[in-house]
N, C-alpha and C positions, 0 to 999 in steps of 0.2 A: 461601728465595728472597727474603725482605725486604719483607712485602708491603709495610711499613708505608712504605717507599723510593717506594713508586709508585705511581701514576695509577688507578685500578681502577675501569675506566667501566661494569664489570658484576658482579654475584654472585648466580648463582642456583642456590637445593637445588634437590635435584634431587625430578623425580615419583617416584616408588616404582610399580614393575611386578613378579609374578612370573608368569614364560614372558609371557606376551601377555596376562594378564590385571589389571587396576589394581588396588591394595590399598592401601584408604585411610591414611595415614600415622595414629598417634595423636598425641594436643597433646603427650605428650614429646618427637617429633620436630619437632615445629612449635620449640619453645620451647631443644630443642637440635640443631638439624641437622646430622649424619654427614655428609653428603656435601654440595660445593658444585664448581662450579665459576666460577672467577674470570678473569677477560680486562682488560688494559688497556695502559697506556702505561708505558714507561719511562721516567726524569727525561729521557732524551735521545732521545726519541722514540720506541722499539722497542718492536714490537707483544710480550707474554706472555700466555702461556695455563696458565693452573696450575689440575688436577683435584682435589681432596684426598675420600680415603675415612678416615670416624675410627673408631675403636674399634669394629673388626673382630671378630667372636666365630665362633669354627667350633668345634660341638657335633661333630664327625664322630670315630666310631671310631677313626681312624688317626688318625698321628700326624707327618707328612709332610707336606712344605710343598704347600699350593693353589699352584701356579704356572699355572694358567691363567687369572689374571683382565685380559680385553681391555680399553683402553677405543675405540671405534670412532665414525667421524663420519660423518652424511651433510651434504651443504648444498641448497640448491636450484637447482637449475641455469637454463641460458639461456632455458628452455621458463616457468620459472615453478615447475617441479616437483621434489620431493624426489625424490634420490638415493637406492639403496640405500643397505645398512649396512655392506656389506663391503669397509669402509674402515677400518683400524686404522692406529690411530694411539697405538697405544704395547700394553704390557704388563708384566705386576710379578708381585711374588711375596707370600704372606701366610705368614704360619706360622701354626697354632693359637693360639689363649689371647685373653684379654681387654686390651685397648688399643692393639690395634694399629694401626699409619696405612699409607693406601699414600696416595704424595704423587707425581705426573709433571707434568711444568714443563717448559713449551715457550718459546723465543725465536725473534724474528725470522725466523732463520734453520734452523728444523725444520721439517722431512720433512712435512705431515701426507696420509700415504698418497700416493696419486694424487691430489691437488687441489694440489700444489707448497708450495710454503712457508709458514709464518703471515703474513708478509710478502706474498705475492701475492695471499694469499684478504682481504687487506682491502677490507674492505666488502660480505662476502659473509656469508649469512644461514645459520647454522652452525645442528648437534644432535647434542650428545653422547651414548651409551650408554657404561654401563659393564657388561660382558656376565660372568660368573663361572660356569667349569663345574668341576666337583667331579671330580680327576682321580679313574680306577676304583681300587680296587675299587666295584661300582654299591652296593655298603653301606656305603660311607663318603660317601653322599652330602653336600653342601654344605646346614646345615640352617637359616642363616640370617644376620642382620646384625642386632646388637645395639649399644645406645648405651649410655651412660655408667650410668646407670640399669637396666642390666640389663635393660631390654625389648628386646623383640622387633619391630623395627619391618618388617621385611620377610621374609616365610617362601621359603626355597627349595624347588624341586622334587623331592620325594623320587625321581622314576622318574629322569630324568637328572641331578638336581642344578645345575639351569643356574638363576641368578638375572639378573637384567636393574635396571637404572635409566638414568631417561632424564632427561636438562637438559629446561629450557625451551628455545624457538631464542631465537639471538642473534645480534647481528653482532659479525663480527672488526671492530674498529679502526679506521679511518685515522688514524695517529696524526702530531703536529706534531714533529720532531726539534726538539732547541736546539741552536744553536752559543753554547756556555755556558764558564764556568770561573768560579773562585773568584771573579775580581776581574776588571776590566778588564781586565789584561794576556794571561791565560790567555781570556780570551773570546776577544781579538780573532787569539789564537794557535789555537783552535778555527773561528776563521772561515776564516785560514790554511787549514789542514788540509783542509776542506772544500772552499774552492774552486778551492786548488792542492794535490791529493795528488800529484803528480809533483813536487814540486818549482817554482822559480822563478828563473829567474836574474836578474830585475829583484826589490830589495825597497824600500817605500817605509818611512821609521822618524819615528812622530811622537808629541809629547809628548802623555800618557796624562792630562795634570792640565787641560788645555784643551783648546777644543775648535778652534777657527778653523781651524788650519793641518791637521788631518787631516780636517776636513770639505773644504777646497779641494782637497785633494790628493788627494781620493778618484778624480774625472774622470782627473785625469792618470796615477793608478798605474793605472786601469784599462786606461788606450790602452797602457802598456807590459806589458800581464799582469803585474802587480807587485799582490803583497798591501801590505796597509800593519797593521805592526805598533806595539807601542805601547811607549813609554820613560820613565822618569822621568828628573829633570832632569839627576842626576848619577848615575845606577843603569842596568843592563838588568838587569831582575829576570827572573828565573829562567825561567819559561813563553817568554821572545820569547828567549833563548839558546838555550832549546831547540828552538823554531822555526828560526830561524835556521841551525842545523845541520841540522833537516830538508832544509829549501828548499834549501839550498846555493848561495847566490846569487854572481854573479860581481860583482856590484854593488848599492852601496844608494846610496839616495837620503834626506839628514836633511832633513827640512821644518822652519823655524824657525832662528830665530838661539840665540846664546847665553845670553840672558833666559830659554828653554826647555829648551833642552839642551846640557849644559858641552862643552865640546871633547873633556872626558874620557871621554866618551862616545862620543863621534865616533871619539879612540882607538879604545876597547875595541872596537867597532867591525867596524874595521878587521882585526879576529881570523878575521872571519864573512866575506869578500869582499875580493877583491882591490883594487876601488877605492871608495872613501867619498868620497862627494861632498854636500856642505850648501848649500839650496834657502832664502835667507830674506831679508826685506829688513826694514824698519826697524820695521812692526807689521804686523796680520793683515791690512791691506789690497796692502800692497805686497809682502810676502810670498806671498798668491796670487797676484798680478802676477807674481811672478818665477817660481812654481810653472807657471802658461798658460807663462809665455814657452820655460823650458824644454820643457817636452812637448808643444806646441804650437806647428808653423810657421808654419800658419796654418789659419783656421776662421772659415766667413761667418756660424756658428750662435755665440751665445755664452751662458750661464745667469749671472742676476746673484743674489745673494740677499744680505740685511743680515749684516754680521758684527759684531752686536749680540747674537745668539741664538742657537740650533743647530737649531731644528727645521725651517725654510724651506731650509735649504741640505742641512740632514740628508735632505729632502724630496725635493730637488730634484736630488740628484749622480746618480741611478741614469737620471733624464731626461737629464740632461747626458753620460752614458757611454753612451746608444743614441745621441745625438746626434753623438758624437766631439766633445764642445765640453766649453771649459774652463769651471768654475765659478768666476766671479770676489766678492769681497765686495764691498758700497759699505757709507757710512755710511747711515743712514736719513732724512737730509733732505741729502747732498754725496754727489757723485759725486768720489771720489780723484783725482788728476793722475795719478799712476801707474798705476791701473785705465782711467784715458779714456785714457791714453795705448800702453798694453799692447791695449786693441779697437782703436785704429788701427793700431797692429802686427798684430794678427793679419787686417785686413780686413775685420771682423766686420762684416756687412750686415743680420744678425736679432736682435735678443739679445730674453730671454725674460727675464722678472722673476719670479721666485717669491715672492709673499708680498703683503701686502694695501699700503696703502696706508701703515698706520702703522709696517711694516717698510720698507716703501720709497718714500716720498713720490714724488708727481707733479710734482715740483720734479727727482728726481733722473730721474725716465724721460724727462722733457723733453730732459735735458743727456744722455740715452744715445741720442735722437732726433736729434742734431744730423747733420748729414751725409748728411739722406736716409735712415736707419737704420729700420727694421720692427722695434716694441716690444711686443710681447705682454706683460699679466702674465695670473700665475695664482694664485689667492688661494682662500681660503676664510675662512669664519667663525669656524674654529678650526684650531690645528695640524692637529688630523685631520683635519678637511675639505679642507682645503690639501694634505695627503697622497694623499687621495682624489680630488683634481683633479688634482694632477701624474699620480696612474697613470693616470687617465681619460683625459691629455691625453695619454700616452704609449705604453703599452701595452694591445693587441687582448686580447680573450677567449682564454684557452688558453694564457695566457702559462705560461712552465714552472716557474716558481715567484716565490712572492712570498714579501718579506721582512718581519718584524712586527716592531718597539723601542716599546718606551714611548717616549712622548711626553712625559713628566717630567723627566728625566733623560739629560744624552751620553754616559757614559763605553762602554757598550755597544755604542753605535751609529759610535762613532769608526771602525772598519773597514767598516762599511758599504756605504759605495759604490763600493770596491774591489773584494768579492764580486759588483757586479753585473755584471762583466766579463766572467769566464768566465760566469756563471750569470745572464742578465740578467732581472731583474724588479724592479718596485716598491718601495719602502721602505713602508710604513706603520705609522702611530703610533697605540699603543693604550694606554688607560689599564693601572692595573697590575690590576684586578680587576675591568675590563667591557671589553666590545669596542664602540667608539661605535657608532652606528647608522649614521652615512655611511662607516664604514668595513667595516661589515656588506656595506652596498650596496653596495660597490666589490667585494669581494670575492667575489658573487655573482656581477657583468657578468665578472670576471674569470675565473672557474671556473676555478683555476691548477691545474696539473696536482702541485705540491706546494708547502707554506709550509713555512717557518721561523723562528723565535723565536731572535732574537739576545737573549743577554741568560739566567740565570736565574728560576728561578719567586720571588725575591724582586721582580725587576723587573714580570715577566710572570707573573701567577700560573698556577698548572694548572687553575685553572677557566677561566682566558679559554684556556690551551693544548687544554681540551677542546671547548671554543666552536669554535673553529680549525677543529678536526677536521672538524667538520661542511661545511668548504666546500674540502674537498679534492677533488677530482672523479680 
């Protein structure tokens, strides 16, 4: 099953019982333990549960396989109280002799008994048995479980031959999916997937080596239900063709001029959808200008953020796609002619500043006041804190998921806030091997009904993935 592939938030030998009565293990089972069982996550979130029995010894006269060995769950139910036991949840077969395994490996999506899936009992407080009875004849009873070492660490019942072992309790999971893949490309094709598995008939396609024009473009793909995939300059690498033939789109949309992406591209294209159409203007400011003006007729709400950087706008597109407002860039001490002049195209009567002062000077929110305009910023201390203001400022408690990127690094986060379209929640920025503390706190008031980790555990590691877990509600 691979342990070595994945997340393994629990392992525990088991007690040693025969019939109802406890028998103390000796220190060769301490020092090498038979039996465990193991629970945890998979690189992409999915709950496992794997029981392993090892070197099985049956002293029994015959010579005929034990096929009665159960393993059985109770949990504790809504009262507070344990469950009976007459809950199986698998069974196997041993044959005679020395070294044998029995090994049952649960996913996501297994049975366990009457308590529904491994997947629904997450975060329910589990116990295993593993129950063995010695099929008849009554003299060929079941006469024990032996380790590597030839001892004897558990005696069975000579009247019925029934042996018994019990886990400790534990809980199943709540574990954090990633929308992951190799590289940028296949990430932002797994975000795809995710948040349009029917398909799209709007796609938005932006260059994967920068960041400006797919962080602007995030607002706008999302008012058309449009994922935004990713390109190199003169390439569709492999993962966004094959997207693209999922989706089946009637239409794509290219952010960027030809400095980013060749015509030949726009070609190739043209393979994937009937009409190809290019979104760009002269650099990343008047290209998000031209980006609002398209997908945007008008909007009294408008999000500004420096397009010096990626993490304030990275921050700020999933607030600007509850809003229906476009994200536009400024530079960090001038507001653009073509951006002042695109918010008096749209009408815009509120605009919102994401980022602090030295992202967006008070030189520039003056000249976005002009006219009578209502200018909010929203800032913090640090990217994450900033992350954790915009959701504060954005989204109530209960939201249905929230999204996690490192705050180092954009290439992951380029599709971003296109997924918060269909799936609307938060962006939040996490180191790659802590989870900050104001982002901690956010994620408490939030108690999101599930997260997601954009990005691989090189970005995001599986210690902060297991962090997560914990504020899954």
């Amino acid at each position: 099953m691979g342990l070595k592939k994945r997340v393994s938030l629990f392992v525990a030998a088991l007690t040693m019982f025969s019939g109802l009565a406890v028998v103390g293990a000796p220190a060769a089972f301490a020092a090498h333990p038979e039996i465990e069982v193991s629970v945890g996550c998979e690189p992409q979130g999915d709950q496992w549960l794997e029981v392993v029995a090892k070197s099985w010894s049956f002293v029994a006269s015959d010579h005929g396989n034990h096929d009665d060995v159960r393993i059985q769950m109770r949990r504790i139910n809504q009262n507070g109280n344990w469950t009976g036991w007459l809950h199986e949840i698998g069974n196997g077969q041993f044959v005679p002799g020395n070294g044998r395994q029995f090994t049952k490996s649960y996913n996501k999506t297994s049975t366990m008994a009457d308590f529904g899936t491994l997947e629904s009992m997450a975060g329910q407080t589990v116990q295993i048995r593993i129950f063995v009875i010695d099929p008849p004849p009554t003299d060929d009873a079941f006469h024990g479980w032996y380790n590597d070492l030839g001892q004897q660490f558990l005696e069975g019942s000579t009247g019925n031959g029934d042996a018994r072992a019990y886990s400790d309790e534990f809980v199943i999971p709540k574990c954090v999916p990633r929308l992951a893949g190799a590289n940028r490309y296949s990430t932002a094709a797994a975000a795809s997937q995710y948040a349009y598995p029917s398909g799209a008939d709007v796609v938005y396609v932006a260059t994967g080596e920068k960041f400006p024009d797919a962080l602007a473009g995030g607002a706008a793909a999302a008012r058309e239900n449009a994922p935004i995939l990713l390109v190199q300059k003169s390439a569709i690498p492999s993962p966004t063709k094959n997207e693209l033939v999922r989706l089946s789109p009637s239409r794509i949309v290219v952010l960027g001029g030809t400095d980013v992406i060749d015509n030949q591209v726009v070609t190739a294209l043209r393979a994937y959808a009937g009409s190809v159409t290019r979104v760009a203007g002269a650099n990343r400011y008047s290209t998000s200008a031209a980006v609002s003006k398209a997908a945007f007729g008008s909007s009294a709400v408008a999000y500004v953020a420096t397009g010096v950087d990626f993490p304030d706008a990275l921050a700020g597109a999933p607030a600007a796609v509850q809003a229906g407002a476009p994200l536009l860039l400024v530079k960090s001490d001038e507001l653009p002619n073509v951006v002042a002049t695109e918010l008096n195209r749209l009408g815009a009567t509120s605009i919102v500043v994401v980022g602090g002062t030295a992202a967006v000077s008070d030189a520039v929110v003056a000249s976005l006041a002009k006219g009578g305009r209502t200018v909010t910023r929203i800032s913090g201390a640090t990217r994450y804190a900033l992350s954790a203001n915009v959701s504060k400022d954005t989204f109530a408690p209960g939201v249905g998921a929230a999204y996690v990127v490192v705050g180092t690094e954009f290439p992951d986060a380029l599709s971003a806030g296109a997924v918060t379209g269909p799936k609307p929640g938060p962006v939040l920025l996490v180191q790659t091997n802590s989870l900050p503390a104001v982002v901690a706190k956010e994620l408490t008031r939030l108690a999101p009904q599930e997260i997601y980790i954009i990005g691989g555990p090189a970005v995001v590691s599986d210690t902060v993935a297991g962090i997560l877990a914990g504020y899954v509600q």
